[in-house]
N, C-alpha and C positions, 0 to 999 in steps of 0.2 A: 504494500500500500504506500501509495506515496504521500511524503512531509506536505502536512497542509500549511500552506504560506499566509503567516498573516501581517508581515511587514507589508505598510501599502507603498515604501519606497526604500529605497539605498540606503545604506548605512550611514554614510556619508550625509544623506538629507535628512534623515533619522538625527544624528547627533546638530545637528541645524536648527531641526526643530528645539532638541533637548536645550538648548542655547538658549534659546528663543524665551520658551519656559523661564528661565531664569533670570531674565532679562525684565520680562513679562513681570513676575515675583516682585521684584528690587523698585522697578517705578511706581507699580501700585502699591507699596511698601512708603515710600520715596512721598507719593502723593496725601496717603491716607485713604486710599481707597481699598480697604479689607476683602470688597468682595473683588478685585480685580489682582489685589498680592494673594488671593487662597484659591483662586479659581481652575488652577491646576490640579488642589488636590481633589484624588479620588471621594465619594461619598465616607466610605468606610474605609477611609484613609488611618493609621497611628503614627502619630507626631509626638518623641520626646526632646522636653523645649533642653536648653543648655542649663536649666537647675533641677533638671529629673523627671519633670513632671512629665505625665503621660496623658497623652488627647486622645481620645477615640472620637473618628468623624469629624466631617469635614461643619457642620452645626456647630458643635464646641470649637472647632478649631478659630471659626469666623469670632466667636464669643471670647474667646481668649486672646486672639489678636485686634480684634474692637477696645479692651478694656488697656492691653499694651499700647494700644497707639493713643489712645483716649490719657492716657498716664504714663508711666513710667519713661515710653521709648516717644512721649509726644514730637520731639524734638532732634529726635536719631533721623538719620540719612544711610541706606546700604548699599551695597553694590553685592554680585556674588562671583566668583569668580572657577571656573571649571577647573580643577585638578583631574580632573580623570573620570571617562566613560567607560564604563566597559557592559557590552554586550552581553548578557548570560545567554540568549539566544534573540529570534526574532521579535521575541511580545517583551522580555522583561530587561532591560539595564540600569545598572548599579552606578550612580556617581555621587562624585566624592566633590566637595565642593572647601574652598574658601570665602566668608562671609564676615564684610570688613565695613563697620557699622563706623560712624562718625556720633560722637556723643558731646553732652555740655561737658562731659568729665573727662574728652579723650575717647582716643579709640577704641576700639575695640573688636575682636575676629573671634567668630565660631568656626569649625570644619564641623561640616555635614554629610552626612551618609543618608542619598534619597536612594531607595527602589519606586524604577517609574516601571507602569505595563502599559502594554499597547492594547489599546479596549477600544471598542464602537470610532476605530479609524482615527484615534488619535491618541497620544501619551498622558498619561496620570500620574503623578505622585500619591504611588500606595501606600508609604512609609518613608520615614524621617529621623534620624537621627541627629543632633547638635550638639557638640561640644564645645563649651568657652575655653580660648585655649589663653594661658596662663603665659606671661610673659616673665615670670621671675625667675624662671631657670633658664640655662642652655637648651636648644633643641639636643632630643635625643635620637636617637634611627641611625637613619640615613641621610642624616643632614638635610630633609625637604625646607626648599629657604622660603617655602608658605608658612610654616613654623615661627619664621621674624617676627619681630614687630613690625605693626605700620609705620611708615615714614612720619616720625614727628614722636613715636612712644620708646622711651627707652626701657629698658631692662632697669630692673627695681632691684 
């Protein structure tokens, strides 16, 4: 039996799209517009924010990031930045992202771990992961220089 295809294009336009998405994210982020920064994610989307917490659904997600942007992050500006797609196959890819906020207090960078699927002809953020990445030690690994500070924060 042959592999049913359900990429409706290249990889290549696939990771285009996936770009796109994040882009998409970061200006309705950027604007205040929650339903235009969450409208990627899936319905039954899970979202752990960078202090642990866990979202089920894209309803709570809107609810969570309405009261973020309403408070605490009124004032933040994001961008996000692609470290790495990878393909698990045609419907589901894993990226890795860098997510470099502008604060009253200074900067600030998450890395995020999204699984997106390819559903009803286009890409969703099934799953989220975020981490606040800490600036007070050395990076460790492999020296990835997304690990830095942003231009302007130094090591503590």
């Amino acid at each position: 039996m042959a592999r049913e295809q359900h990429l409706e294009s290249t990889p290549g336009a696939a990771a285009a799209e996936i770009r796109m998405i994040f882009a998409d994210m970061a200006e309705g982020f950027n604007a205040r517009d929650v339903e235009r920064a969450d409208r990627h994610f899936a319905a039954d989307a899970t979202v752990v924010t960078p202090d642990g917490r866990r979202i089920e659904g894209l309803r709570a997600l809107l609810r969570y990031h309405e009261a973020r942007l309403a408070g605490p992050a009124s004032a933040w500006t994001t961008s996000y930045r692609i470290l790495e797609t990878r393909f698990i196959d045609d419907r589901v890819a894993v990226v890795h992202t860098a997510q470099d906020s502008r604060t009253p207090d200074g900067p600030l960078r998450n890395h995020g771990t999204f699984v997106l699927v390819h559903r009803d002809g286009r890409w969703w953020i099934a799953a989220a992961h975020n981490t606040n990445v800490i600036h007070d030690r050395a990076p460790t690994g492999g020296g990835d220089p997304s690990d830095r500070p942003p231009a302007g924060r130094r090591a503590e």
